[in-house]
N, C-alpha and C positions, 0 to 999 in steps of 0.2 A: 764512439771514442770516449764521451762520459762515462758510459759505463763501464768501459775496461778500467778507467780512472779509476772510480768506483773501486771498482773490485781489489784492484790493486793493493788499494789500502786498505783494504779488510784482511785480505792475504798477509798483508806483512804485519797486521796488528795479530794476527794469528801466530804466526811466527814466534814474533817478539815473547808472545805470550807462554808458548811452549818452550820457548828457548831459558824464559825466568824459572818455568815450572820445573827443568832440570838442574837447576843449583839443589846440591844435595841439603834436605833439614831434615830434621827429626819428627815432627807434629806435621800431620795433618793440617789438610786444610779441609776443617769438617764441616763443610754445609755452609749457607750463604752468610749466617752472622754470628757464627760463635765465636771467629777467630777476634773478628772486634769484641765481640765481650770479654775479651782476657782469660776464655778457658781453655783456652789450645797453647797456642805458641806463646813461649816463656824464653826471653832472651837469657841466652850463655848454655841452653840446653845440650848443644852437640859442641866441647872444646876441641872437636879438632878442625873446624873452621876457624876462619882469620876473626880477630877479636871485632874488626867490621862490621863484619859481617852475621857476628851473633846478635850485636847492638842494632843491626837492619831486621832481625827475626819481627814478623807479620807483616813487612811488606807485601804490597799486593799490584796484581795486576788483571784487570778482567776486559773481556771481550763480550758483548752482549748483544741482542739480537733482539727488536720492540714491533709489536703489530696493535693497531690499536683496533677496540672495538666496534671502531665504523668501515672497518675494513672487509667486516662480514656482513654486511646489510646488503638485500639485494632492492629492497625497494625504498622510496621515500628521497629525500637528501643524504646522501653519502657522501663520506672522506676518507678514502683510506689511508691508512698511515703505517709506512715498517722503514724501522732504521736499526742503524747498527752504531755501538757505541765503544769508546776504549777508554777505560777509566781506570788512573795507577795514582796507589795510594803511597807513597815511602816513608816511612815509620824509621825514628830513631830513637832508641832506650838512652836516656842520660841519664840513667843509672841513681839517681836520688832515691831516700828510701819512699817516695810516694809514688813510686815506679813513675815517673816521669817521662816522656816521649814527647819529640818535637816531629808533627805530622804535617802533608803537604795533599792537596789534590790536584790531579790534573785530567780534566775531560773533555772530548769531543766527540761530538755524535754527527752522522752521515742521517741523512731524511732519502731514499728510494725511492719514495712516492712524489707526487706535485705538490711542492708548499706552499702554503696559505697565505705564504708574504707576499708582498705586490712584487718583490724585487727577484721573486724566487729561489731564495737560497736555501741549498740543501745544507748547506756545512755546518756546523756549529758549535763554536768552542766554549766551553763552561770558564766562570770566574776561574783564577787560582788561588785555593785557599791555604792559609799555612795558619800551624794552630795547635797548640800546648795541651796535651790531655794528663791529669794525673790520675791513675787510675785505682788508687788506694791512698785518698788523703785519711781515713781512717775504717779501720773494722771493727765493728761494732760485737765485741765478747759474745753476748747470749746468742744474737741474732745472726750474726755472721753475714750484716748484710755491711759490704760495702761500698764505702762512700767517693764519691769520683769529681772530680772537675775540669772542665775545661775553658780555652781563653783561645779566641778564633782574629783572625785576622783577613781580612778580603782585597788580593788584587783583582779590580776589575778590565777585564781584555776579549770580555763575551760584546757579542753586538750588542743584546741588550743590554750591558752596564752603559755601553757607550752609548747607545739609544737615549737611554735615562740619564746620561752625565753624571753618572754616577763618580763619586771620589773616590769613597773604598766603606766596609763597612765592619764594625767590631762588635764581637757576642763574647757573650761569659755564659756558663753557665753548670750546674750541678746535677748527678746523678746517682743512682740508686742501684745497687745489683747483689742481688743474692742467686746462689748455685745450688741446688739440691744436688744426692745420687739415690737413687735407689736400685736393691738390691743387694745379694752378700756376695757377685762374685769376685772370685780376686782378680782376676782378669778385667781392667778397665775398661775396653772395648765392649765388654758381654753388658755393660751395667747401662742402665736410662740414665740419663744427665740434664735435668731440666734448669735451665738458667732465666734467671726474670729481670727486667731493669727499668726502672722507668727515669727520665731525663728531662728538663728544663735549660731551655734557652733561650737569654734576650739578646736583641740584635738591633743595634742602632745603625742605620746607614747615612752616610754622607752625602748629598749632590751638591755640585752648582746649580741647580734648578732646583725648582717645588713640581717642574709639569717634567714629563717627557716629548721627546720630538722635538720637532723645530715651531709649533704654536699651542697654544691652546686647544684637546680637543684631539690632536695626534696621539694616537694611536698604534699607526701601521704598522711599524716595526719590533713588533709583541709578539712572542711565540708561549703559549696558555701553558704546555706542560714539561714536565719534571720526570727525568729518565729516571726508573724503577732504580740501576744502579747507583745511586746515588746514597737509599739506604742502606748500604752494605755497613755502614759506620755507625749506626742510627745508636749503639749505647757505649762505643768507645770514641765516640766523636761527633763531628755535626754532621745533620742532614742536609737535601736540598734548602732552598731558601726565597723570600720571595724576588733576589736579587739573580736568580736561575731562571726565571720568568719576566714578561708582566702584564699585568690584566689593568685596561682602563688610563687615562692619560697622565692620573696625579702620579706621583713617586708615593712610596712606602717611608714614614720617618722613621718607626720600628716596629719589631715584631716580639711576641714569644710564643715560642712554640716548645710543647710538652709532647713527650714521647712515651711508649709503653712497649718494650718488647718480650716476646716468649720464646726461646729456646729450643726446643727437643729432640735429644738425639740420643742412638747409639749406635755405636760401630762407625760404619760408613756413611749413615743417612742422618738429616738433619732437618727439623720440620721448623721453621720461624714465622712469626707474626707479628708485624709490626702493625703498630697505630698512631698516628702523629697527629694534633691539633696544632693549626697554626693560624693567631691571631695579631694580624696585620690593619695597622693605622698610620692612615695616608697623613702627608702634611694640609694645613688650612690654604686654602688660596683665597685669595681677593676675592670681594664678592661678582663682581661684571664676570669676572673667569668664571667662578661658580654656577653664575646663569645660563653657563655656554653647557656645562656640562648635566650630564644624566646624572641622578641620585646615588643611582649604585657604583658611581666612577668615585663618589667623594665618600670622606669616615671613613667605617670600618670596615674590613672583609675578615671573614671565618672559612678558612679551609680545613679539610681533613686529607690523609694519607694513608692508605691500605694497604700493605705488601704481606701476601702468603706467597712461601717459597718453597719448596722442595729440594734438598741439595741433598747431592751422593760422591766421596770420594773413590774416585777411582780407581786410582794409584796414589801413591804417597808424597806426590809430587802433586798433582793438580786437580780439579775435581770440577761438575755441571753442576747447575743449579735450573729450573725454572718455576714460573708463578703466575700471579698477576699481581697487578700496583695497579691502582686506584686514584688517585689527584683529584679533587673536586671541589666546588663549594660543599658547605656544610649544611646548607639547608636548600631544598628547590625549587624551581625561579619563580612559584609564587611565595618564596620566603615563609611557609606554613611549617613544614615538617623536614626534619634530619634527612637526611640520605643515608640510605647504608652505606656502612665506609668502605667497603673491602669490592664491589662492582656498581658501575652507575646505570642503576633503572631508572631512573628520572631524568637525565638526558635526552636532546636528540642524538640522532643517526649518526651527526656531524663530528661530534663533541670529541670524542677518543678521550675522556677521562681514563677510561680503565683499556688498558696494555698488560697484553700477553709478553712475556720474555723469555727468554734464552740465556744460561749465562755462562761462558768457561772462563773457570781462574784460575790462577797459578799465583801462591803462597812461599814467601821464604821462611 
């Protein structure tokens, strides 16, 4: 009977999905991250939708599908790991000239395999985040590179916010993007479209606590990683965060995390790469509390983030994407050398840093 639960809700998030993908728009939804970059969908493009409804253009909706890489091990300690997630972003143009938009997220992800919490829950609803993007506070003449900002705001209503007593948490932050084209056709679909962006963002989080849990030392109710879909925003807005997680008993006091993403497409196909550093510093605790804990639970932690995506529209209404995403610490567990960021070879069996995906979305 759980599993027809299950399914159920996959099915109608299926639904939902193809049902958004048929509101008529004009742009493409070309590939897993150009739409956030601002080189597709351009609010007021089709006047004969409702003036709503142009001001909604780049809203999104995706359905995705996560297996993680301890799900193939046949020997050693294994964990396999596949879920399904539904993630709807709503986008509104308020129309300033810094093309201004007031964005929202909402996520939840299904676990199908055994989860690792003592309490076992499969369910999992992400933070909701609402959050200011301006995506041309200036254009820089020669270089034509422009300049972006944004301002985030966090409802917390995920177990782990409320795990961590969390209050809410606010980021700011500023971004970079320039577009090439090359080629001379005049047909826009015929031509390469290479868009590049790199981003910055700090994030101050609020608790009632310095610790998570109910003592010193709790732990439990932590889930380590961060659904690939998450990036789909990564240079028109924020990414995960470490308030999507948590690793270790202290809270996070803040973070910043730098992003890098590449582009490339034409026609129908869209090849993206993303790369995120995110460097997180926990609060000081009392020292007796500090004696309780492991070194690596207190300071600082260094993560990175990997996602190669492959996306193809398939119709003009809604389009696949798949890849891998990566989550990990930055260096490994004997703390000597980087990890590569884009698969984890320095892991165990266990770990599922790096997740395979699946993704269909629908674009207004």
């Amino acid at each position: 009977m759980k599993h027809l639960v299950r399914y159920a809700r996959i099915a109608g998030a299926l639904a939902a999905t193809l049902l958004l993908a048929q509101i008529p728009r004009t742009a493409r939804a070309d590939g897993y991250t150009k739409d956030q970059l601002g080189t597709v969908t351009k609010a007021g493009e089709n006047l004969n939708r409702p003036l709503w409804l142009q001001k909604m253009a780049g809203t999104s909706l995706e359905l995705s599908s996560y297996v993680g890489s301890g799900s193939f091990y046949a020997t050693g300690y294994r964990d396999p790991y596949v879920s399904a997630a539904l993630f709807f972003r709503p986008t509104y143009d308020l129309g300033t000239r810094f093309k201004l938009s007031a964005n929202a997220r909402f996520y939840v992800e299904q676990e199908f395999t055994q989860s690792d919490l003592p309490n076992g829950r499969g369910f999992n609803p992400y933070d909701v985040w609402l959050w200011l993007t301006a995506r041309d506070l200036h254009t820089f003449g020669a270089s034509k590179i422009r300049l972006g900002g944004q301002a985030r705001f966090v409802v917390p209503v995920s177990y782990e916010s409320r795990y961590s007593h969390m209050v809410t948490g606010v980021a700011g932050g500023l971004s970079l993007t320039r577009t090439f084209d090359f080629g001379h056709n005049p047909v826009a679909e015929q031509r390469w479209n290479l868009t590049t962006a790199l981003s910055g963002v700090f994030t101050k989080y609020v608790y009632s606590s310095d610790l998570r849990g109910d003592h010193p030392g709790d732990s439990s109710g932590c889930r380590p990683f961060l659904a690939a879909g998450l990036a789909s925003s990564a240079a028109g807005g924020p990414t995960g965060s470490e308030s999507d997680r948590c690793g270790g008993p202290v809270n996070t006091n803040f973070s910043v995390t730098s992003s890098g993403t590449v582009s490339l497409s034409k026609g129908k196909w869209n090849l993206a790469v993303i790369m995120s550093i995110s460097n997180s510093f926990r609060y000081r605790v009392a020292q007796d509390v500090e004696a309780m804990l492991a070194e690596s639970d207190i300071g600082r932690t260094d993560s990175t983030w990997g996602i190669v995506s492959l996306g193809y529209s398939f119709t003009d209404h809604y389009g696949i994407s798949a890849g891998l995403s990566s989550f990990q610490p930055a260096l490994d567990s004997q703390y000597d050398h980087l990890r590569f960021p884009f698969f984890d070879f320095s892991g165990g069996n266990a770990n599922n840093y790096t997740q395979g995906f699946v993704s269909l979305s629908g674009t207004l």
